[in-house]
C-alpha positions as a printed Julia matrix, in Angstrom:
288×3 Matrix{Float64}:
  87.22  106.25  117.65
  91.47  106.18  117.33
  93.24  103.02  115.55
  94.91  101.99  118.66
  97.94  100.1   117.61
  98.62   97.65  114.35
 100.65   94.48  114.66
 102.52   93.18  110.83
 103.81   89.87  110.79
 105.43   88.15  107.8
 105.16   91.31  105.34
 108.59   91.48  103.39
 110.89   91.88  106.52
 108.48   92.6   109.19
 108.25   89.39  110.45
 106.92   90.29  113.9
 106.34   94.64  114.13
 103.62   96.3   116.54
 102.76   99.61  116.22
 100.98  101.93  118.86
  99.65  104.8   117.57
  99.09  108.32  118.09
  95.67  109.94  118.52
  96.57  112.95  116.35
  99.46  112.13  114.38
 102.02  108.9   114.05
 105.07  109.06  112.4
 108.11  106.83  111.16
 111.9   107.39  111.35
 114.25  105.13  110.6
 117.44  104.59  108.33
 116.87  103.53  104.89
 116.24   99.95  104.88
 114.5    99.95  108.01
 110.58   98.91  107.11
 109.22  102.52  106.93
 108.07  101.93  103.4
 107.17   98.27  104.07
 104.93   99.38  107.32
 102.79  102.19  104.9
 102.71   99.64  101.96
 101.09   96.8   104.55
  99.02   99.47  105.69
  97.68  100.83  102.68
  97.68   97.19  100.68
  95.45   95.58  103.45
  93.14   98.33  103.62
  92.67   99.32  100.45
  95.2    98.26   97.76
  95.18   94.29   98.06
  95.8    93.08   94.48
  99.46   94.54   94.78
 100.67   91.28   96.49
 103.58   89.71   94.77
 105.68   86.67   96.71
 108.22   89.27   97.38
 105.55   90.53  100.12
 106.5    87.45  102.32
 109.17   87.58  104.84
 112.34   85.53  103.06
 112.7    83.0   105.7
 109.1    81.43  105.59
 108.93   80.73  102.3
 111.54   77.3   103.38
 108.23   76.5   105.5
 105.76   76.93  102.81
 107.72   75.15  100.65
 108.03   72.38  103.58
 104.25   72.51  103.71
 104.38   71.52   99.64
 106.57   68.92  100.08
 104.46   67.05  102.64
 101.52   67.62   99.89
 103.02   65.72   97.05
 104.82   63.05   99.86
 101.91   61.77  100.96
 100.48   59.0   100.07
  97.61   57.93  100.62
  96.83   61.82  100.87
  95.28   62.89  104.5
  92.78   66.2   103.84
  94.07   66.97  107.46
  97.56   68.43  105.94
  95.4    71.14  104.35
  94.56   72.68  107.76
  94.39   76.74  107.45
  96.35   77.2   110.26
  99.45   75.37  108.83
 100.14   78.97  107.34
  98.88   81.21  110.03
 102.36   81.79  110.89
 104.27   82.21  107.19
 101.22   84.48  105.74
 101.69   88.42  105.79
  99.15   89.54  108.48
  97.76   92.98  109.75
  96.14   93.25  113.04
  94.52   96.15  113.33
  92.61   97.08  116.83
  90.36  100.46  117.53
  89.44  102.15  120.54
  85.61  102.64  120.77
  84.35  105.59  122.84
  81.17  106.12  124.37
  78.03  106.32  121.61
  80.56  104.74  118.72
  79.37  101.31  119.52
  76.71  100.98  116.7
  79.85  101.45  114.78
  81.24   98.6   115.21
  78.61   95.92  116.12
  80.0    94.23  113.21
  83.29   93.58  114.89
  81.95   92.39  118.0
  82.91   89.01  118.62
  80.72   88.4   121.77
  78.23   90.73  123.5
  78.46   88.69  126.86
  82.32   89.35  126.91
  83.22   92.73  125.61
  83.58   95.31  127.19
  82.69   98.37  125.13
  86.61   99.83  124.67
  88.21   97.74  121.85
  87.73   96.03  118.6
  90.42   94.19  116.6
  90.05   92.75  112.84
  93.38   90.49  111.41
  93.85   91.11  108.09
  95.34   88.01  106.53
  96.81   87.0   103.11
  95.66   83.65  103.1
  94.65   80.8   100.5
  90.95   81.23   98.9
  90.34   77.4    98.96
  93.03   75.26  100.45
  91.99   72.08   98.54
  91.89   73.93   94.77
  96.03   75.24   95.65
  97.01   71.73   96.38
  94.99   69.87   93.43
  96.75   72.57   91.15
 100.41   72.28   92.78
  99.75   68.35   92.59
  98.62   68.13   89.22
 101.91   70.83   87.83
 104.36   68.64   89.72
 102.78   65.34   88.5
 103.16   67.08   84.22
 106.87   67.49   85.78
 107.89   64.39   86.74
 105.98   62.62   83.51
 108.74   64.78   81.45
 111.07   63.85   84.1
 110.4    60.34   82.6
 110.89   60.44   79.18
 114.31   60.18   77.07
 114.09   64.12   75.48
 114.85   65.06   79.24
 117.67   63.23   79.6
 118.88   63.61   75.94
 118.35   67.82   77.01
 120.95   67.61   80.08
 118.47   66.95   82.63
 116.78   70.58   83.04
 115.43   71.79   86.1
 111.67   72.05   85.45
 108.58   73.86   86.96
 107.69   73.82   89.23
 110.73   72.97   91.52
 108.77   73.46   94.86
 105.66   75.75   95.85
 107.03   78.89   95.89
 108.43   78.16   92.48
 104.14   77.66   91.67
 103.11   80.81   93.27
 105.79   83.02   91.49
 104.59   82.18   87.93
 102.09   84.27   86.27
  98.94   84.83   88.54
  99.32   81.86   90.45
  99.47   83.47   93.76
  96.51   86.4    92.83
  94.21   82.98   91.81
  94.3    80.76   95.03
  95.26   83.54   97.54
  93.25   87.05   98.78
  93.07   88.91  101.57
  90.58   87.45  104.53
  89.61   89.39  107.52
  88.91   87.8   110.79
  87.65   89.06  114.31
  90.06   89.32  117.12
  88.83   88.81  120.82
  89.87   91.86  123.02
  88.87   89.75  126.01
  92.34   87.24  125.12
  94.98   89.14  127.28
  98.74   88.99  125.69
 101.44   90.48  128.23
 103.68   90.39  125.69
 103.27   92.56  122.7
 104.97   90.4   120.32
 102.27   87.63  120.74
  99.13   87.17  118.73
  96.31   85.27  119.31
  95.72   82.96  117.43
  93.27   82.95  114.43
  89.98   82.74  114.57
  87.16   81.11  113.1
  85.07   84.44  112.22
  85.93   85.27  109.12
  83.73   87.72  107.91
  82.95   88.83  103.88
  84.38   91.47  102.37
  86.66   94.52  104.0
  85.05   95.13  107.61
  87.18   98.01  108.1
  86.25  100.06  104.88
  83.31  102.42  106.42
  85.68  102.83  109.15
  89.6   103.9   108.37
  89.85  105.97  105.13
  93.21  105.89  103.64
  94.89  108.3   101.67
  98.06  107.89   99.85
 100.75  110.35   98.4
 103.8   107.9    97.03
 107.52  109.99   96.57
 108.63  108.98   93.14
 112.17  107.1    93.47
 112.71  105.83   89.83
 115.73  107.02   87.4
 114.11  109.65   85.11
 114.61  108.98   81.17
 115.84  112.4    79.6
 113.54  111.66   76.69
 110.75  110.72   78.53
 110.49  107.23   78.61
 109.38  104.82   81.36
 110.78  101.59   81.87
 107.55  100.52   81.28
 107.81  102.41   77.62
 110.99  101.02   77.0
 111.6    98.03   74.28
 114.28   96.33   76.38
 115.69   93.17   75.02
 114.23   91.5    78.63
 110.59   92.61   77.53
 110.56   91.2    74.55
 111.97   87.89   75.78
 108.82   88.03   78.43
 106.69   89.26   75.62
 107.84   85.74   73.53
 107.55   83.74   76.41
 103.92   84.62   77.55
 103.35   84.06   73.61
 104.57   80.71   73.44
 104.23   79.4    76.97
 100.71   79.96   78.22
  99.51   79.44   82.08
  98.75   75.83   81.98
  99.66   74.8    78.65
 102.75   73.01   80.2
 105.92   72.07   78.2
 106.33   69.47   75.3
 109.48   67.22   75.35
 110.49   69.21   72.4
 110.84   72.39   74.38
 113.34   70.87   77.23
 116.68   71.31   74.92
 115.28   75.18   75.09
 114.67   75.1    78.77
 118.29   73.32   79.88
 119.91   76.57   77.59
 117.98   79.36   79.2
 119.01   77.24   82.46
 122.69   77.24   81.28
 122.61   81.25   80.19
 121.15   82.16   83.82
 124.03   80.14   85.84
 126.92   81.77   83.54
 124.8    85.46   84.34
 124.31   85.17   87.64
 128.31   84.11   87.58
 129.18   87.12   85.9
 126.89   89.05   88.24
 128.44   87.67   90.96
């Protein structure tokens, strides 16, 4: 049994990358900057790593569609369940495809992965692995109910006394970047692919499936073993980042004191938000 050939969409910028691999050995070379890194990290983060997701693992340019797909959320009215459809984010979601060549005796293997006895033909498997929303209905009654405590400050006179502050969440990916928003409504799901659905074209996927299956089908089969090169800036005395008492750490230590996942923001607060606004424009200037 040989891992055939993986196909990454939609993992940092990978939007649309097939691999075909090796039987004996596979290996990358590229430029710096050229998805190496980003093609191992998929690799090893859908097999075996997952809860090293971050939003910076979607490609840029899709998060303008998820945040589209928000938009349409808090829009409508009266609200139609059909705009929480799955496959609405089959193509912004960072996605592994992952298909194996079965030999001869191997197929107790991978009964598991079988999608239909009458139709395969004994030489191919293929699992999508898929960072995808847990419950589609629990993301949007969250996202709903942070933009509703939003526009209710939105409303009051301490908003407009403060200048008018920009407030969370400004749109969905603002939602999924705070805290462990995006680790509590979205995991990694695995679904079966269907070797018997020919693509010519190596850049198309099929689409996905209904057969999701529990837990990672591929774990008895593909061990993975990692060795990471160590690229940080080495402190003379010793010290990690991590270690360090920057004055950014303790701001984030005083914030995740004072501003707890859910607790929201009092009117009081907004002056305090509309300055940290301010302080961030006139950085980012001098940054600039």
């Amino acid at each position: 049994m040989n891992i055939e050939s993986i196909h990454i969409r939609n993992f940092r910028k990978l939007k649309n990358c097939h691999i075909d691999f090796d039987k004996n050995q596979t290996v990358f070379v590229g430029s710096n900057n050229s998805g190496k890194t980003s093609a191992i990290s998929a690799i090893i983060w859908f097999l075996k790593s997952k809860e090293k997701f971050t939003v910076r693992e979607f490609t840029a340019t899709n998060w303008s569609k998820i945040n589209k797909i928000g938009n349409t959320w808090i829009m409508a009215d009266p609200f139609d369940k059909a705009l929480l459809d799955p496959q609405d984010w089959d193509d912004v979601v960072p996605s592994m495809d992952v298909w194996i060549s079965v030999n001869d005796g191997e197929e107790y293997l991978v009964k598991h992965l079988i999608p239909s006895l009458s139709t395969w033909d004994g030489k191919m498997v293929g699992v999508r692995c898929q960072y995808a929303v847990k419950n589609m209905e629990d993301l949007y009654v969250a996202y709903k109910e942070a933009k509703d405590k939003a526009k209710k400050l939105e409303a009051s006179e301490e908003w407009n006394n403060a200048g008018r502050p920009n407030l969370y969440p400004q749109c969905l990916y603002d939602f999924l970047a705070k805290g462990k928003n995006l680790q509590d409504y979205f995991d990694i799901k695995y679904f079966i692919l269907d070797p018997a659905v020919e693509l010519l074209d190596e850049k198309k996927i099929q689409a996905t499936s209904n057969l999701c299956v529990e837990g990672n089908p591929l774990g008895e089969l593909i061990r993975v073993d990692d060795i990471f090169a160590s690229r940080e800036f080495s402190d003379p005395k010793g010290h990690s980042d991590n270690e360090r008492d920057t004055l950014s750490k303790q701001f984030q230590q005083y914030y995740n004191s004072t501003n707890q996942e859910g607790s929201g923001l009092s009117p009081r607060e907004l002056i305090l938000v509309k300055e940290i606004e301010d302080a961030n424009k006139a950085y980012d200037k001098k940054l600039t």
